[in-house]
N, C-alpha and C positions, 0 to 999 in steps of 0.2 A: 320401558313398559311395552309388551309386546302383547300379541294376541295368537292362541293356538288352536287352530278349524281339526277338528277330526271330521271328516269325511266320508261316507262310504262310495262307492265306483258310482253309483248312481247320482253322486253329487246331494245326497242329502245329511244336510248337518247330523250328526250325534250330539257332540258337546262343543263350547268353545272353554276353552284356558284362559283364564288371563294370569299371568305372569309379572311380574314387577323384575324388571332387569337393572343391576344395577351398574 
């Protein structure tokens, strides 16, 4: 289970992902 930050340069969130890794 993991977690994915998209970012922009200015360090503000857009979205988070979450992902299930198996």
């Amino acid at each position: 289970f993991s977690v994915i930050w998209e970012m922009t340069p200015e360090a503000e969130i857009i979205s988070t992902r979450y992902t299930k890794s198996i």
